[in-house]
PDBQT receptor file of N, H, CA, C and O in Angstrom, charges set to zero:
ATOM      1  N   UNK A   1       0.833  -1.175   0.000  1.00  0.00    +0.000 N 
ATOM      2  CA  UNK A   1       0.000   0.000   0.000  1.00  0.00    +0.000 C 
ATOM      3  C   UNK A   1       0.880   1.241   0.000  1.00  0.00    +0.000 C 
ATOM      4  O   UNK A   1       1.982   1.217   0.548  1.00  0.00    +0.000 OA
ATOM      5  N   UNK A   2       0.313   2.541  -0.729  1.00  0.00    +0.000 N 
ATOM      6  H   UNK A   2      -0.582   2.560  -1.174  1.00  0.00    +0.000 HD
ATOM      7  CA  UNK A   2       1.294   3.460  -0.445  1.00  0.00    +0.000 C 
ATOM      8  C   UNK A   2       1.324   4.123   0.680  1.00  0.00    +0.000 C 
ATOM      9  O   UNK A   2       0.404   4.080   1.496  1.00  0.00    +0.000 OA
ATOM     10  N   UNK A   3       2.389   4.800   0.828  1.00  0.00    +0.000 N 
ATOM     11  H   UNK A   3       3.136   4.835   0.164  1.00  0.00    +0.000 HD
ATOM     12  CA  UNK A   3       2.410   5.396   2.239  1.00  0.00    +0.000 C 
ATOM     13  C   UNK A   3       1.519   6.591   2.134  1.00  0.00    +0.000 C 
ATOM     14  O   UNK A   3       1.404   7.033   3.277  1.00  0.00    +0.000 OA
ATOM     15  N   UNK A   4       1.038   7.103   1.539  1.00  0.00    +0.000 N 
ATOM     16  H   UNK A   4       1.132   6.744   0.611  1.00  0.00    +0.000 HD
ATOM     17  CA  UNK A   4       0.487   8.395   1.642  1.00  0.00    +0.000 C 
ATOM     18  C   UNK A   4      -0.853   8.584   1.380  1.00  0.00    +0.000 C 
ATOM     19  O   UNK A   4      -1.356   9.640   0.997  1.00  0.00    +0.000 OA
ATOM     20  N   UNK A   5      -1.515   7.375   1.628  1.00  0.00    +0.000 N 
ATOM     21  H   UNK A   5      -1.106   6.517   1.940  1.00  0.00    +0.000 HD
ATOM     22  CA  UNK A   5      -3.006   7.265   1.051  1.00  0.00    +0.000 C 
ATOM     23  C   UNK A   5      -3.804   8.113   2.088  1.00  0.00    +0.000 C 
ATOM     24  O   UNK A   5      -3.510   7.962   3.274  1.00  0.00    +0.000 OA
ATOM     25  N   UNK A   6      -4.714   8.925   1.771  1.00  0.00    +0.000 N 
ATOM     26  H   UNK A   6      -4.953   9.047   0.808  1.00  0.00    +0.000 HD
ATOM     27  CA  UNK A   6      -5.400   9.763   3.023  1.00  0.00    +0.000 C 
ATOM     28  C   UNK A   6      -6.944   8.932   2.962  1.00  0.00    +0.000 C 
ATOM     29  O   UNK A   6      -7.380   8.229   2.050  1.00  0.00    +0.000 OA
ATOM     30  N   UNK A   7      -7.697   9.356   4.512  1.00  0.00    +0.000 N 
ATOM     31  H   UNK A   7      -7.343   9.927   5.252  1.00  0.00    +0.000 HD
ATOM     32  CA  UNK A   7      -8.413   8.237   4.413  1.00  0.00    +0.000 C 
ATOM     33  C   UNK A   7      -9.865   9.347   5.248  1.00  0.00    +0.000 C 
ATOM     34  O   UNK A   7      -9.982  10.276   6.048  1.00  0.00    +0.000 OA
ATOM     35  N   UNK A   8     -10.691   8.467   4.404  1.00  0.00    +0.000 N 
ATOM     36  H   UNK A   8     -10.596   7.712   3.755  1.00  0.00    +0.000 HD
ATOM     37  CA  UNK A   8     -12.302   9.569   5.390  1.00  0.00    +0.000 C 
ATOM     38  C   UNK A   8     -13.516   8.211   5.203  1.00  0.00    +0.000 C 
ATOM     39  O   UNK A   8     -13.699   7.313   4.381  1.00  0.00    +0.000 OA
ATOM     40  N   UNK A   9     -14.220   8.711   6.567  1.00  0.00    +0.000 N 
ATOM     41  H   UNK A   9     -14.071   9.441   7.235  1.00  0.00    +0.000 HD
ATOM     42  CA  UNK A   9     -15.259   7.677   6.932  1.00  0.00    +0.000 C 
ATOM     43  C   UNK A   9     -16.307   8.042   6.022  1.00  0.00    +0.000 C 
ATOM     44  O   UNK A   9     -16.375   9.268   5.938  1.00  0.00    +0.000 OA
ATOM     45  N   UNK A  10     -17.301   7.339   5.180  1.00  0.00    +0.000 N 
ATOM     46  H   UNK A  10     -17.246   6.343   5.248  1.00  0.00    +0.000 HD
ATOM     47  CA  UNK A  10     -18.539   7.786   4.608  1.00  0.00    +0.000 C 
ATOM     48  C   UNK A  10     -19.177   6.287   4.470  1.00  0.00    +0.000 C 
ATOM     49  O   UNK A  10     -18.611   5.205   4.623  1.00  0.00    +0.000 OA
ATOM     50  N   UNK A  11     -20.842   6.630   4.055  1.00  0.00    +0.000 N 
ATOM     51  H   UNK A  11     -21.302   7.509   3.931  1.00  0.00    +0.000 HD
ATOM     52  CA  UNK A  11     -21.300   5.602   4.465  1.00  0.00    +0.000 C 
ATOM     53  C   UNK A  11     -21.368   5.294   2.915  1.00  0.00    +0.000 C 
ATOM     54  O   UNK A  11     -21.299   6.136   2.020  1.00  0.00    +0.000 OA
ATOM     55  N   UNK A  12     -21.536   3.737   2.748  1.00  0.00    +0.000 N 
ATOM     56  H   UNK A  12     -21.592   3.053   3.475  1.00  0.00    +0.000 HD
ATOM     57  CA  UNK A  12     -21.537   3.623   1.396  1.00  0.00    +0.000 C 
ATOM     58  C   UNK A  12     -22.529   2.418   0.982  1.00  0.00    +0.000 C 
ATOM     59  O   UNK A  12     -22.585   1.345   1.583  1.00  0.00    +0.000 OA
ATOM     60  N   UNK A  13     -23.075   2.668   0.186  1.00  0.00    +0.000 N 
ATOM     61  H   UNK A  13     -23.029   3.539  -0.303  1.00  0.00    +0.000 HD
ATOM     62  CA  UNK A  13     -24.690   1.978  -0.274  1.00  0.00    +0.000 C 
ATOM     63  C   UNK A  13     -25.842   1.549   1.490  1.00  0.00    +0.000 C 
ATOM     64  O   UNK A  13     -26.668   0.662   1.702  1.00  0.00    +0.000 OA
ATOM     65  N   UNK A  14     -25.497   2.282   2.061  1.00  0.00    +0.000 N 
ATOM     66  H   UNK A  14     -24.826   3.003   1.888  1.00  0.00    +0.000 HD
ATOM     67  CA  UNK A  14     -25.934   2.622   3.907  1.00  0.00    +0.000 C 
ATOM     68  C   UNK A  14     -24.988   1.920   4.064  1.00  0.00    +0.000 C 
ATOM     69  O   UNK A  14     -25.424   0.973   3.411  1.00  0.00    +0.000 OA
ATOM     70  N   UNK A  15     -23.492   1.403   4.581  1.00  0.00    +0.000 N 
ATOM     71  H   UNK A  15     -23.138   2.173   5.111  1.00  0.00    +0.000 HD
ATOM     72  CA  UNK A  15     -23.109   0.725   5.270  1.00  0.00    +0.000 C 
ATOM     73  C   UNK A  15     -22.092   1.950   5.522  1.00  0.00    +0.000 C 
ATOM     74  O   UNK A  15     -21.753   2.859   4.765  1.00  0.00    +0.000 OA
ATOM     75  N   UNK A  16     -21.705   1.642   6.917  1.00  0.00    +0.000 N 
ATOM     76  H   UNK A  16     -21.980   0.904   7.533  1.00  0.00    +0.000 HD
ATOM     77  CA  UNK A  16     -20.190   2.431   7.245  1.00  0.00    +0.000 C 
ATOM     78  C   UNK A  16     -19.367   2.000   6.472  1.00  0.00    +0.000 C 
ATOM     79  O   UNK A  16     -19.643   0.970   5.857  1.00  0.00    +0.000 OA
ATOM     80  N   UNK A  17     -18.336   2.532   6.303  1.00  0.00    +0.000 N 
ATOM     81  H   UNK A  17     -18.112   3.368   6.802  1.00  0.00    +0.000 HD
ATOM     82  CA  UNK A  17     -17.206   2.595   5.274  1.00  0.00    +0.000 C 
ATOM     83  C   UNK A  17     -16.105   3.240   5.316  1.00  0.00    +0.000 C 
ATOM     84  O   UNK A  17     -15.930   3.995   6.272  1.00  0.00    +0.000 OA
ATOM     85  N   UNK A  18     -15.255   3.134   4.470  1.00  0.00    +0.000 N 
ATOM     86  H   UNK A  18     -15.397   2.520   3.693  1.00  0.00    +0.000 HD
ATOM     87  CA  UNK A  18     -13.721   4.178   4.493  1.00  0.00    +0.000 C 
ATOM     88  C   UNK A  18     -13.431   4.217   2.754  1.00  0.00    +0.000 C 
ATOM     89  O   UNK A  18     -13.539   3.326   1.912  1.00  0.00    +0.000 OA
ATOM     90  N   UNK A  19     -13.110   5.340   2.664  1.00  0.00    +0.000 N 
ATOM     91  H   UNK A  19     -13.022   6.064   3.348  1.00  0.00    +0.000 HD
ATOM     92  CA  UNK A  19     -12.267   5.871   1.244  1.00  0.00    +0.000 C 
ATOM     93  C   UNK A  19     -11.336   5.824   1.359  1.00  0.00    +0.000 C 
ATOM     94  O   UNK A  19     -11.040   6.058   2.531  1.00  0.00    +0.000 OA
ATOM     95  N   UNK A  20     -10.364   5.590   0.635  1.00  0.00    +0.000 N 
ATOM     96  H   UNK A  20     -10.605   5.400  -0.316  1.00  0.00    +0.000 HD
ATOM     97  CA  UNK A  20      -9.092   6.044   0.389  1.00  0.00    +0.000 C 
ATOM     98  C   UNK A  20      -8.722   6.654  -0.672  1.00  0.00    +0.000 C 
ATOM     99  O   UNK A  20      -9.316   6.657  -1.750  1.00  0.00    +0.000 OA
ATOM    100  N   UNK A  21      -7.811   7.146  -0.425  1.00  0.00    +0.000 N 
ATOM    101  H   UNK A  21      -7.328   7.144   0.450  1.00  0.00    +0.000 HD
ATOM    102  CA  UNK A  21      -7.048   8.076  -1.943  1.00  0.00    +0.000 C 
ATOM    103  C   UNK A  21      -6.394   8.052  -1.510  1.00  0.00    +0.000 C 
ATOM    104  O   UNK A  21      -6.241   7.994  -0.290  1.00  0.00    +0.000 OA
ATOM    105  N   UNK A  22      -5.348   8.103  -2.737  1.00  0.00    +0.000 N 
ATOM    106  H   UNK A  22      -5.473   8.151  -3.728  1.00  0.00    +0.000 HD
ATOM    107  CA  UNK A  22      -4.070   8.273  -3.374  1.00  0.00    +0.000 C 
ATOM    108  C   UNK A  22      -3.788   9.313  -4.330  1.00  0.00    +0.000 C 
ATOM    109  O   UNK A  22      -4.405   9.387  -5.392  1.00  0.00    +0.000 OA
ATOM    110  N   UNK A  23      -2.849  10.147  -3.986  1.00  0.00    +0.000 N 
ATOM    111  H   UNK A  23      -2.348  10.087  -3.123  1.00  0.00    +0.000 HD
ATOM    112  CA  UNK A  23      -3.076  11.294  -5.491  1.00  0.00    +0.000 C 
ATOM    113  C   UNK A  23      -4.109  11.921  -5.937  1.00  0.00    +0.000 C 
ATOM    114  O   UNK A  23      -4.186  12.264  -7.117  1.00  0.00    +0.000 OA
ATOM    115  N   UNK A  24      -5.175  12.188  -4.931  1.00  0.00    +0.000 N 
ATOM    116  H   UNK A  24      -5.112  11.909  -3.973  1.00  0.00    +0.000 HD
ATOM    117  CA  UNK A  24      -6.305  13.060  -5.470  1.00  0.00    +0.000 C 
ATOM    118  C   UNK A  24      -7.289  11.883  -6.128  1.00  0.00    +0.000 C 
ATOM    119  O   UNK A  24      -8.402  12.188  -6.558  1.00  0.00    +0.000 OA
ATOM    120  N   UNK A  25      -6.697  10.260  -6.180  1.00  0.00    +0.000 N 
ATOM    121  H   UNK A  25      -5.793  10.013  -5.831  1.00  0.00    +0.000 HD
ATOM    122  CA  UNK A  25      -7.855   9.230  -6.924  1.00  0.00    +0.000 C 
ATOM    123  C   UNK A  25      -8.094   8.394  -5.999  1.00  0.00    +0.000 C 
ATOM    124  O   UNK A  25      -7.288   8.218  -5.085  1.00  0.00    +0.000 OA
ATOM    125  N   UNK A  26      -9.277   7.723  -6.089  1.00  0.00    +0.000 N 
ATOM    126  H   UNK A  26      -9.931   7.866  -6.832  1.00  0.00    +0.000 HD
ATOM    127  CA  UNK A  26      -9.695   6.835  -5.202  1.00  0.00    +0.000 C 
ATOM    128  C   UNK A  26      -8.505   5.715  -5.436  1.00  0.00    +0.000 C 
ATOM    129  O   UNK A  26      -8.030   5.506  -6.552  1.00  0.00    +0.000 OA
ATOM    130  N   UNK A  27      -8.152   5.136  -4.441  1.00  0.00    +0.000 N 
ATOM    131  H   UNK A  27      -8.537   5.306  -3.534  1.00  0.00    +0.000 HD
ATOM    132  CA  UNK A  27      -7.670   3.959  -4.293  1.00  0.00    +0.000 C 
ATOM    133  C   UNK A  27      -8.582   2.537  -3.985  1.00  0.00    +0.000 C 
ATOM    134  O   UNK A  27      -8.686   1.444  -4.543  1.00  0.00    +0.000 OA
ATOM    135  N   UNK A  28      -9.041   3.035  -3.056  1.00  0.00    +0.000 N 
ATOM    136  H   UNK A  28      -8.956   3.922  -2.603  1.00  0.00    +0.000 HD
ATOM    137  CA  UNK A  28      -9.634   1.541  -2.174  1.00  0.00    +0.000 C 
ATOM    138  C   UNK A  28     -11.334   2.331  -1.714  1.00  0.00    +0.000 C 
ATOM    139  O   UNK A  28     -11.644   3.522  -1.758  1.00  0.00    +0.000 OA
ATOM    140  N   UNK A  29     -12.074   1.268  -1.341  1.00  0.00    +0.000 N 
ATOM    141  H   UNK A  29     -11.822   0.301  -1.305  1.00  0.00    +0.000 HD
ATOM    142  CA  UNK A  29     -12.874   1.229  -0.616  1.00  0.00    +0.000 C 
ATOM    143  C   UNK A  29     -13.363   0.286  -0.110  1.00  0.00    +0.000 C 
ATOM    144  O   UNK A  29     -13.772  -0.709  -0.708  1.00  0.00    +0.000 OA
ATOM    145  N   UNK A  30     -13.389   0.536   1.411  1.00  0.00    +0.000 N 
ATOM    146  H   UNK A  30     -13.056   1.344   1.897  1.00  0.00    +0.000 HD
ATOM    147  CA  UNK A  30     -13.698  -0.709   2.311  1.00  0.00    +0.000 C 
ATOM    148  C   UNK A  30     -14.940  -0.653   3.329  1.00  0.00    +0.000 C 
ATOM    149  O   UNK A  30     -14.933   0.157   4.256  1.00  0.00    +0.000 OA
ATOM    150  N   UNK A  31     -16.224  -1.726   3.080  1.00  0.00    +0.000 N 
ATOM    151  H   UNK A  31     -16.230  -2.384   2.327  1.00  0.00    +0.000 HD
ATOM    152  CA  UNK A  31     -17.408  -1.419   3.670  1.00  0.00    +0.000 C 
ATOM    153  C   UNK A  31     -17.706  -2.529   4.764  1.00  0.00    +0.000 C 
ATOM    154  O   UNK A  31     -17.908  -3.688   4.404  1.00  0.00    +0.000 OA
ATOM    155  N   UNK A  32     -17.726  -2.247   5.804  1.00  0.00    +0.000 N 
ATOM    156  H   UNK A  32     -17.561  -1.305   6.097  1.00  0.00    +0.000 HD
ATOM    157  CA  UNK A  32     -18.658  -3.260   7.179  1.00  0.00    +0.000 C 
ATOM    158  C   UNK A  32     -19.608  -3.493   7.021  1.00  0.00    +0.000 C 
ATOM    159  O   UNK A  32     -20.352  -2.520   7.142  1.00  0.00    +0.000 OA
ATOM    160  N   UNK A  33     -20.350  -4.905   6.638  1.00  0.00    +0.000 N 
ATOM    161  H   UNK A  33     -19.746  -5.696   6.540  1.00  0.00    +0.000 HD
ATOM    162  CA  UNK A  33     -21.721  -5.471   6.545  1.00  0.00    +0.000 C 
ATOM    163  C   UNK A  33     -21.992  -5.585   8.139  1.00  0.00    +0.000 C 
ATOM    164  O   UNK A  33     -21.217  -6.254   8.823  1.00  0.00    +0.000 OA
ATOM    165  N   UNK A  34     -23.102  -4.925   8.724  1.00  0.00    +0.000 N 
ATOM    166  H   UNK A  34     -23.732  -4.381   8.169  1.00  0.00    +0.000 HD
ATOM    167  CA  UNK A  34     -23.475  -4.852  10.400  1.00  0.00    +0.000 C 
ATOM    168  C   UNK A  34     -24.852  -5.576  10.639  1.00  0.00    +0.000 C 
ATOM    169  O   UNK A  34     -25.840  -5.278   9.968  1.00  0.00    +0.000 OA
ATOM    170  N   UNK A  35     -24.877  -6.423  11.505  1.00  0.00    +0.000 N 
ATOM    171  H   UNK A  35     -24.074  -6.665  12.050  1.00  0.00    +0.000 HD
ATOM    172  CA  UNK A  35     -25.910  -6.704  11.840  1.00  0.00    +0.000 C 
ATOM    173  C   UNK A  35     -26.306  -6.720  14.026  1.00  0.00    +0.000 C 
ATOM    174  O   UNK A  35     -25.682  -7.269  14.934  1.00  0.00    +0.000 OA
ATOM    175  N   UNK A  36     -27.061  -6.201  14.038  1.00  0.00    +0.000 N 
ATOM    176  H   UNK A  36     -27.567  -5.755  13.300  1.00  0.00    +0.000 HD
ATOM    177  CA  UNK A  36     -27.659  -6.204  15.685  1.00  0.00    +0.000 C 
ATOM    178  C   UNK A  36     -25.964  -6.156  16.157  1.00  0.00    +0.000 C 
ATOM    179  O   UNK A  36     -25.344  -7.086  16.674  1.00  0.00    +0.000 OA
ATOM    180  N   UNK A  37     -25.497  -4.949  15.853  1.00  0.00    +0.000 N 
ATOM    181  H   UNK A  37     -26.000  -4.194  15.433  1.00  0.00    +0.000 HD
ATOM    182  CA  UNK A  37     -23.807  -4.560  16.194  1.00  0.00    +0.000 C 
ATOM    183  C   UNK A  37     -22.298  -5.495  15.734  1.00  0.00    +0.000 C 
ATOM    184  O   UNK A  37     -21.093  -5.395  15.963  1.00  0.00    +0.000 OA
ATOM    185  N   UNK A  38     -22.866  -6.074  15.252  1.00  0.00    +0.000 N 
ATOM    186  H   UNK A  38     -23.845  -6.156  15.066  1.00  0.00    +0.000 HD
ATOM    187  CA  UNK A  38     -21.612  -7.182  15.115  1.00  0.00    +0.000 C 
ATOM    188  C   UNK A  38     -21.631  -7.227  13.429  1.00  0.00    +0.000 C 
ATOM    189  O   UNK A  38     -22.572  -7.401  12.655  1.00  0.00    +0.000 OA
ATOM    190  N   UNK A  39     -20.008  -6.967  13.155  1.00  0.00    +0.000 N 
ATOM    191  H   UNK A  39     -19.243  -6.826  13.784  1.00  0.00    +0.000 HD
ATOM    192  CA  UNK A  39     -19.685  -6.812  11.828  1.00  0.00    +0.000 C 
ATOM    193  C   UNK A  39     -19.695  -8.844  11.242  1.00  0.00    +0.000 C 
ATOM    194  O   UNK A  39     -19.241  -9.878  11.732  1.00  0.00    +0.000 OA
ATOM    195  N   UNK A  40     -20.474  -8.494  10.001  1.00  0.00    +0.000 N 
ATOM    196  H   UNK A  40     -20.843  -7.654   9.603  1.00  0.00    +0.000 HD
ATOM    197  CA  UNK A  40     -20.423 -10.055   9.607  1.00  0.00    +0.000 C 
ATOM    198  C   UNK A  40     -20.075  -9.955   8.528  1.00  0.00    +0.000 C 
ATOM    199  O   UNK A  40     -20.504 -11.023   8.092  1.00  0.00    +0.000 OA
ATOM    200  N   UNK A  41     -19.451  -9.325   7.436  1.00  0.00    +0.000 N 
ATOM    201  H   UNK A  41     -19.103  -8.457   7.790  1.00  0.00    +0.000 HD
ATOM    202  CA  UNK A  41     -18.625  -8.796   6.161  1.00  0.00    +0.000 C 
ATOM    203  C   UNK A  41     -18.239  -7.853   6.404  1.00  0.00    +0.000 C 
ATOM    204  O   UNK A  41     -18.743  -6.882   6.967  1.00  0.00    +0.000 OA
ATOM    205  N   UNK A  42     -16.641  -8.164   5.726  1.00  0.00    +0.000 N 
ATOM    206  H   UNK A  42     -16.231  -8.954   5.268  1.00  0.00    +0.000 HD
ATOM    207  CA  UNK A  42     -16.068  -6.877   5.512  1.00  0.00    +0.000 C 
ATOM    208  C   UNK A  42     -15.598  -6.823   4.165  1.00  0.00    +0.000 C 
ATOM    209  O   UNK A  42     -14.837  -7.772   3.978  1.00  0.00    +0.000 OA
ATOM    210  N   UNK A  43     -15.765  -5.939   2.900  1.00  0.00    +0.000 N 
ATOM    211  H   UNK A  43     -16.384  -5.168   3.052  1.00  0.00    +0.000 HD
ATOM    212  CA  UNK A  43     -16.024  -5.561   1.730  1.00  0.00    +0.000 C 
ATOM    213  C   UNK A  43     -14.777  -5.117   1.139  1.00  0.00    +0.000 C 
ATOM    214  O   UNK A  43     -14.594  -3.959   1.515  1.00  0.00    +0.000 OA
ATOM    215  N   UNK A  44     -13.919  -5.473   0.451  1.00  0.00    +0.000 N 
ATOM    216  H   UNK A  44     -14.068  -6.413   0.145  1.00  0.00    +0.000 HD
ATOM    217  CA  UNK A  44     -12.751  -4.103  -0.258  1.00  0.00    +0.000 C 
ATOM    218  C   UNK A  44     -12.718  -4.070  -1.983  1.00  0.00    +0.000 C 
ATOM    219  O   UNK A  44     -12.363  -4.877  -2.842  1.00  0.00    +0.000 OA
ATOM    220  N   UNK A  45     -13.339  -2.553  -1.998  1.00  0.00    +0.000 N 
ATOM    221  H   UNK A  45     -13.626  -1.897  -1.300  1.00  0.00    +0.000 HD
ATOM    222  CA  UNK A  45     -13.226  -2.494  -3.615  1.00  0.00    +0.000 C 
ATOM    223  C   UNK A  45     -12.080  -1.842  -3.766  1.00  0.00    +0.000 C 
ATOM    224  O   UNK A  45     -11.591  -0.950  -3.072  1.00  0.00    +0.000 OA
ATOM    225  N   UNK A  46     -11.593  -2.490  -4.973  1.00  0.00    +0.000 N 
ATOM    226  H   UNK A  46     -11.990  -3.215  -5.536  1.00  0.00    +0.000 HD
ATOM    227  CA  UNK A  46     -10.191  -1.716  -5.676  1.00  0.00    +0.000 C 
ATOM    228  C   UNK A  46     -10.331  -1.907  -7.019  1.00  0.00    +0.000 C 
ATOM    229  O   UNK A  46      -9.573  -1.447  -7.873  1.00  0.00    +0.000 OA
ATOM    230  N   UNK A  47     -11.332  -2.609  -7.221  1.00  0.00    +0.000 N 
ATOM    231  H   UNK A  47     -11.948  -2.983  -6.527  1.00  0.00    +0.000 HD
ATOM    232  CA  UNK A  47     -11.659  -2.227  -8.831  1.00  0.00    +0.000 C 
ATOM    233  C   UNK A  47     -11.548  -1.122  -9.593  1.00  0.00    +0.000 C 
ATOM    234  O   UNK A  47     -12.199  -0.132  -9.259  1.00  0.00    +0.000 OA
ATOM    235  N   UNK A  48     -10.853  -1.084 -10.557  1.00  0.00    +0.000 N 
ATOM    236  H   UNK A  48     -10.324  -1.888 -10.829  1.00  0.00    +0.000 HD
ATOM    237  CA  UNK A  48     -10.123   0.992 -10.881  1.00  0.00    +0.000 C 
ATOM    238  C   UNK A  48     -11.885   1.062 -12.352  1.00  0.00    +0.000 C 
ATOM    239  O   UNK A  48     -11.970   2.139 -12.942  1.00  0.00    +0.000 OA
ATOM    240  N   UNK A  49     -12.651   0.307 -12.612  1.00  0.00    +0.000 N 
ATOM    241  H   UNK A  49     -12.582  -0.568 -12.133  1.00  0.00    +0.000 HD
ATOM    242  CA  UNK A  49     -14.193   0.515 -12.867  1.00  0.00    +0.000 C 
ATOM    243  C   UNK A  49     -15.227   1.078 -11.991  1.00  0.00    +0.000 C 
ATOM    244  O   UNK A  49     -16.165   1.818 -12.288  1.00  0.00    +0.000 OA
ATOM    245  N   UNK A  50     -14.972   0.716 -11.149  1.00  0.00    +0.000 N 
ATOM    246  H   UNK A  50     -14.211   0.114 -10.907  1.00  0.00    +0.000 HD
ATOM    247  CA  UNK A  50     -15.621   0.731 -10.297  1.00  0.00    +0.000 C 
ATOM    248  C   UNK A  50     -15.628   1.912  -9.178  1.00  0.00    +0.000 C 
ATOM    249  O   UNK A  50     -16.616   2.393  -8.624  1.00  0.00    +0.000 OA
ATOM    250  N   UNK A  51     -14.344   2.230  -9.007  1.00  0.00    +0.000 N 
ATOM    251  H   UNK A  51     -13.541   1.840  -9.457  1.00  0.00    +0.000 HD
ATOM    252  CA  UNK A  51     -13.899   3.693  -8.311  1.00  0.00    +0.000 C 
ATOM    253  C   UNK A  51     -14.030   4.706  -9.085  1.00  0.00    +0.000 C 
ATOM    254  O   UNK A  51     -14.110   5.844  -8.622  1.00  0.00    +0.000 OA
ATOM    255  N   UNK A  52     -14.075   4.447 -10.412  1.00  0.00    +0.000 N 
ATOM    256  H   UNK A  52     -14.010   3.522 -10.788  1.00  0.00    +0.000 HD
ATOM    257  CA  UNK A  52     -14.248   5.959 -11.324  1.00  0.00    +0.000 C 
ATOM    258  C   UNK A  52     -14.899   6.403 -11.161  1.00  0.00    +0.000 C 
ATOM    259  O   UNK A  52     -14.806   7.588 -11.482  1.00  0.00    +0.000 OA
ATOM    260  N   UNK A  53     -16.094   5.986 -10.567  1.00  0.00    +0.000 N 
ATOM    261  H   UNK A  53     -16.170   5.023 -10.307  1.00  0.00    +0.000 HD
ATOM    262  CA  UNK A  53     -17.548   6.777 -10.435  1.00  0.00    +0.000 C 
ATOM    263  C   UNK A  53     -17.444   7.340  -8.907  1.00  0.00    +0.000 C 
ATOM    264  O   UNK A  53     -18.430   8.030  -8.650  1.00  0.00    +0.000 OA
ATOM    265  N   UNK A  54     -16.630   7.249  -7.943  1.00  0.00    +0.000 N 
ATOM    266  H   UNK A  54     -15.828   6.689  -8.151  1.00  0.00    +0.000 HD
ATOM    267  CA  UNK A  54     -16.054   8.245  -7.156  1.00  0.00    +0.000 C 
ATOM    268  C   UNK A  54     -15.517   9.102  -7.668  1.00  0.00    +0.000 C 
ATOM    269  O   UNK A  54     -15.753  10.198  -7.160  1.00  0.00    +0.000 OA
ATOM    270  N   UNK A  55     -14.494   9.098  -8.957  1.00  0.00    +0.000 N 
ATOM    271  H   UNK A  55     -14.302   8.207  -9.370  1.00  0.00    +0.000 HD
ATOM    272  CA  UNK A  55     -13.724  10.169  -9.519  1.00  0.00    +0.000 C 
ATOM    273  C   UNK A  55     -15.080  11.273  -9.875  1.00  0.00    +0.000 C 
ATOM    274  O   UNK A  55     -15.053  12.334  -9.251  1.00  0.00    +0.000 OA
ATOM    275  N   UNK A  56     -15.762  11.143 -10.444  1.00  0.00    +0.000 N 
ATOM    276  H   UNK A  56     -15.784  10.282 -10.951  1.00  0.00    +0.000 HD
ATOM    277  CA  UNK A  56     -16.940  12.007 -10.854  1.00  0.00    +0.000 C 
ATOM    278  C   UNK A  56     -17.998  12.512  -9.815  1.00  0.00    +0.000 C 
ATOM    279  O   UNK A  56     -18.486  13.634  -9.950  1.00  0.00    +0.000 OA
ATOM    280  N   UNK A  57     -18.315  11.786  -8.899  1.00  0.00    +0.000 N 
ATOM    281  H   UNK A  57     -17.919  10.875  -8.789  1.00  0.00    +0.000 HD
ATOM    282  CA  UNK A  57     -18.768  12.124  -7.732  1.00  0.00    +0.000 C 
ATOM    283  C   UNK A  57     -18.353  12.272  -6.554  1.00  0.00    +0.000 C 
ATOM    284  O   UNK A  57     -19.148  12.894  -5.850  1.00  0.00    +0.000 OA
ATOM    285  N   UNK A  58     -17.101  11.837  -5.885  1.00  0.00    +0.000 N 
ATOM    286  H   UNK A  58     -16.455  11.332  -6.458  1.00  0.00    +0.000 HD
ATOM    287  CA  UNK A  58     -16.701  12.161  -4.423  1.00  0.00    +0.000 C 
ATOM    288  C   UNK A  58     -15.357  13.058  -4.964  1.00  0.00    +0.000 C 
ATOM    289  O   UNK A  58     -14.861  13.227  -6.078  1.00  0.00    +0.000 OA
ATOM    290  N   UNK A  59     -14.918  13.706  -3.136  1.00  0.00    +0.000 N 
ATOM    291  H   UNK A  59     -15.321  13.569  -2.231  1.00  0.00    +0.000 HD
ATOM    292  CA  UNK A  59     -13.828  14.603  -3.493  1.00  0.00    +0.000 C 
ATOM    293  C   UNK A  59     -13.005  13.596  -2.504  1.00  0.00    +0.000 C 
ATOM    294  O   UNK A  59     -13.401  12.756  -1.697  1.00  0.00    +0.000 OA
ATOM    295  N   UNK A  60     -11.853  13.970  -2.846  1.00  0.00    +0.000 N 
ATOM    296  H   UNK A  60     -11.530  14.653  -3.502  1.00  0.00    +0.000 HD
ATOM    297  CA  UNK A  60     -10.296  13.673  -1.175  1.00  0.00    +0.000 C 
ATOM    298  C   UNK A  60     -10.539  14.343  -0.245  1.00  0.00    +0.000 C 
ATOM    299  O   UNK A  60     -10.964  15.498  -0.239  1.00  0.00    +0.000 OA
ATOM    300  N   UNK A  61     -10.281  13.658   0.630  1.00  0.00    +0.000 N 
ATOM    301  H   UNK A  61      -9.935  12.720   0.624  1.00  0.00    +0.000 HD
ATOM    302  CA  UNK A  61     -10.590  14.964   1.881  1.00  0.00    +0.000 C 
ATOM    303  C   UNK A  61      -9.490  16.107   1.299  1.00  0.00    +0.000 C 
ATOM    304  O   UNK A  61      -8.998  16.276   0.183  1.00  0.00    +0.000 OA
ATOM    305  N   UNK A  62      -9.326  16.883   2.720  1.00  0.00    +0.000 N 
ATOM    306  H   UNK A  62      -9.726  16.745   3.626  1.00  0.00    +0.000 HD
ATOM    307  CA  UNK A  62      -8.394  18.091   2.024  1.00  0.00    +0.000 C 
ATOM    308  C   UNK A  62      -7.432  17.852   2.725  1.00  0.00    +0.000 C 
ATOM    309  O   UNK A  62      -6.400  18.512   2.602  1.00  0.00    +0.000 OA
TER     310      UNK A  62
């Protein structure tokens, strides 16, 4: 992983979640499937299809 990936909590299709970026582009995204408090999936997209549509809709943090 690179060292410099910056990272922000958002919820994603309702689940808690984390972004990452790299360079102003999404890198990763990773989502907690929750049920009655207890995580029972945990999700990681890195599909570079699939993150583009963050490129057009989300920002990096700052």
């Amino acid at each position: 992983m690179p060292a410099n990936l910056s990272r922000r909590m958002a919820p994603v299709n309702g689940q808690p979640g984390v972004v990452t970026w790299h360079e102003a582009r999404p890198f990763a995204v990773f989502t907690l499937d929750e049920e009655e408090g207890l995580i029972r999936n945990i999700y990681v997209i890195t599909n570079s299809d699939k993150l583009a549509l963050l490129e057009r809709g989300g920002q990096p943090p700052a």
